[in-house]
N, C-alpha and C positions, 0 to 999 in steps of 0.2 A: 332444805326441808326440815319440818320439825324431826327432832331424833325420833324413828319408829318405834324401838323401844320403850322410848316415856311414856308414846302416845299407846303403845298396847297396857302397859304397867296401870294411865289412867284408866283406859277404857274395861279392865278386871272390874274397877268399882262399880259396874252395873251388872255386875252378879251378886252384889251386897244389894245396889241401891234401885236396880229398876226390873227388867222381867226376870222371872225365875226359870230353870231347866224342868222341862214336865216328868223326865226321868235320871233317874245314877248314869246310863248309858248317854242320855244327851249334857249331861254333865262334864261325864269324860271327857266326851270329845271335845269340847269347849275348854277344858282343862287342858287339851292335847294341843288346841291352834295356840291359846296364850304361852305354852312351855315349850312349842319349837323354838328348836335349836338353830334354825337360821332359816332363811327363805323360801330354801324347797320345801321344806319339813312344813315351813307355815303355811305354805301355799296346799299342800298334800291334806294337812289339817282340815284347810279352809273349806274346801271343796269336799273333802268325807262329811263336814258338819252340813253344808247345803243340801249334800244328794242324800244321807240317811234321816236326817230330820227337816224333811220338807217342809213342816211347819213351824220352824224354831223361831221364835223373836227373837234368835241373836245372827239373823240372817244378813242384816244391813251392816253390824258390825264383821261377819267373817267377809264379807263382799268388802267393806273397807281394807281389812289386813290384807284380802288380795289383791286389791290396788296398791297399796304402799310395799309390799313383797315386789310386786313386779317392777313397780318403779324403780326400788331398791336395784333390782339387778340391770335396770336402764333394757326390759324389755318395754320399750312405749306400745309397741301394735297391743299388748296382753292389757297395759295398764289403760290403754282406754276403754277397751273391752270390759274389762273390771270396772273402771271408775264409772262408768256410765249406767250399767245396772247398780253402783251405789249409789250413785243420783236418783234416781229412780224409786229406790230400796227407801231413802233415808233423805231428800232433796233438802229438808231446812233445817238440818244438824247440821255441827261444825264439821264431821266426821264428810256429810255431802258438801259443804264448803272447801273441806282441803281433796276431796276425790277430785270436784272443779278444776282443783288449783294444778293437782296431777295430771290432769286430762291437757289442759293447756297447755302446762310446759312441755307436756311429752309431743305437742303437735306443732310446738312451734320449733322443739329442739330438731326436727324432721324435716322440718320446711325449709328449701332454700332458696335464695334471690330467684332463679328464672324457672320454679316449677309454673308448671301451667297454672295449676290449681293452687297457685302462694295465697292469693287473697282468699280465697273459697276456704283456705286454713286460717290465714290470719283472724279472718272475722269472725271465725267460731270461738278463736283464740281469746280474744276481745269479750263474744259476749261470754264466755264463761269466768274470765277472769274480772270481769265487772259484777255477775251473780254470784260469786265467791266473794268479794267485798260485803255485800248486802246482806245476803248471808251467814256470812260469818260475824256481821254486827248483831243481828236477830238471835243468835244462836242461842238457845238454853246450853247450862252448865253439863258438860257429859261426865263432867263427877263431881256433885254436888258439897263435896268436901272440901274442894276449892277454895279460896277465899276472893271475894269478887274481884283485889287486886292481881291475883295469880290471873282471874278467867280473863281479865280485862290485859294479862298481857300475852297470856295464850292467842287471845282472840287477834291480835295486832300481829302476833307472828303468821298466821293463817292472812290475814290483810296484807302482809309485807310480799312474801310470797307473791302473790295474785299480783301485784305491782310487780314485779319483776318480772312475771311471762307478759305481763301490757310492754314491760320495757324491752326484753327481747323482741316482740313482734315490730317493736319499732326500727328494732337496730335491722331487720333482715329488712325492713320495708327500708331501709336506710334515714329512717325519716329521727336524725340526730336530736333532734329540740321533743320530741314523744317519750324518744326512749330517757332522756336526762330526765324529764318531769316524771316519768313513771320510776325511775330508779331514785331521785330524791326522796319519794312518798315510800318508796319499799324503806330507805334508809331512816327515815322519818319513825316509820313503824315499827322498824326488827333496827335500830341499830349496831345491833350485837352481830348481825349477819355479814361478816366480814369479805364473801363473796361481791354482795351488793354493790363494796366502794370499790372495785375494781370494775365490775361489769359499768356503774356511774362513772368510773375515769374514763374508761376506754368511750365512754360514747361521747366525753365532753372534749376530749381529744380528738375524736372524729369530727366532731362540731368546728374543730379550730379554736377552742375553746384552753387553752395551753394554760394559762394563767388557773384556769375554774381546776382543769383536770389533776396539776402537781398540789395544787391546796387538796384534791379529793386523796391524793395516793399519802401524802405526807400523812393527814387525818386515821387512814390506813394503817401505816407503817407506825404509828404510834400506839395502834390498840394492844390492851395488854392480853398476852398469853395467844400471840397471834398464829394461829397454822403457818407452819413453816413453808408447806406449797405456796400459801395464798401471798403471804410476805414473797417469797420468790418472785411471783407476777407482778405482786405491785412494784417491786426495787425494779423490775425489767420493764412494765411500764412509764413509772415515772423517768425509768432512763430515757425511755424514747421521746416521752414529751418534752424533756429540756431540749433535748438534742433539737428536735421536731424548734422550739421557739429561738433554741439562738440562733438556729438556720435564714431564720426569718430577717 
């Protein structure tokens, strides 16, 4: 996910650049969700600013921090609840493109191979992670200080993302050749997302795909300044995939 952080740090600039607080007391509090201290704090924020200033234009933005709060702490049942009235709130901002994107992964991170209702999720999975795409191309700049090559690679992390809940819905659907082409486009988009080239090995190794999948972990194991977790999986991956081909 894009770091929360950056994305509150950018989204300040529309108290410079876009509606203004109608009072010092709706000020505050608006002052109060961008300077919590961590998730409950912002979530506690988010929700004083919604229920005392009913009528704030900074309502679609505190309904976004409380999706990305909840997600943060991997409450999915809260963050769809959230991201959906940010959808609602704010549908053709990048802010309701990456709520989309929340929403998705958090239904498909929940879904597993024999729930009854796997498809009735996957396909909500799907279509919001395809309007998150479209979406997030269409988007106006949420801080016009931007330079159009920053928006344009903002915008691609929010697009990479959305390919990656299309790529997990594949992998639980098992359907190996979906999840590779949605995880190529995620890697394609954010190739700085070092997650990506693991969740891409492990589905091209499922594929049978041995040869595609140590070229993906190597490509991996080579980025610089790589998480240490993440390098872990991948050296423990690519071990299985060799093993996995000389077997053969």
């Amino acid at each position: 996910m894009r770091n929360t952080l950056s994305i509150i740090f950018a989204s300040a600039a529309l108290l410079a650049q876009g509606p203004q607080p109608k009072s010092q007391k709706e000020l505050d509090a608006i002052n109060l969700m961008f300077q919590a201290a961590d998730n409950d704090a912002r979530i506690k924020a988010a929700n004083e600013l919604i229920t005392k200033f009913a009528d704030t234009q900074f309502k679609p933005l505190a309904l976004y921090m409380l999706t990305t709060a909840y997600y943060d702490k991997k409450d999915f049942t809260n963050t769809v609840i959230q991201g959906e009235r940010c959808v609602d709130a704010d549908g053709k901002s990048a802010f309701g493109a990456h709520c989309r994107v929340m929403i998705a992964t958090s239904l498909v991170s929940t879904t597993k191979e024999f729930d009854f209702d796997k498809e009735e999720k996957l396909g909500k999975v799907d279509k919001l992670a395809k309007e998150a795409i479209e979406v997030a191309k269409a988007a106006p700049k949420f801080n016009p200080n931007l330079t159009d090559e920053q928006w344009d690679q903002a915008k691609k992390g929010y697009i990479g993302e959305a390919f990656v809940a299309l790529g997990m819905a594949g992998q639980v659907r098992k359907n190996w050749n979906a999840a590779i082409d949605a995880y190529k486009s995620a890697a394609e988009n954010d190739p700085g997302n070092s997650p990506t080239f693991v969740r891409l090995g492990i589905a091209q190794a499922s594929a049978g795909k041995l040869d595609d999948a140590i070229a993906t972990f190597d490509k991996l194991l080579a980025m610089p300044n790589l998480d240490a977790a993440v390098a872990s999986i991948g050296k423990a991956e690519k071990e299985k995939a060799v093993k996995a081909k000389g077997a053969k």
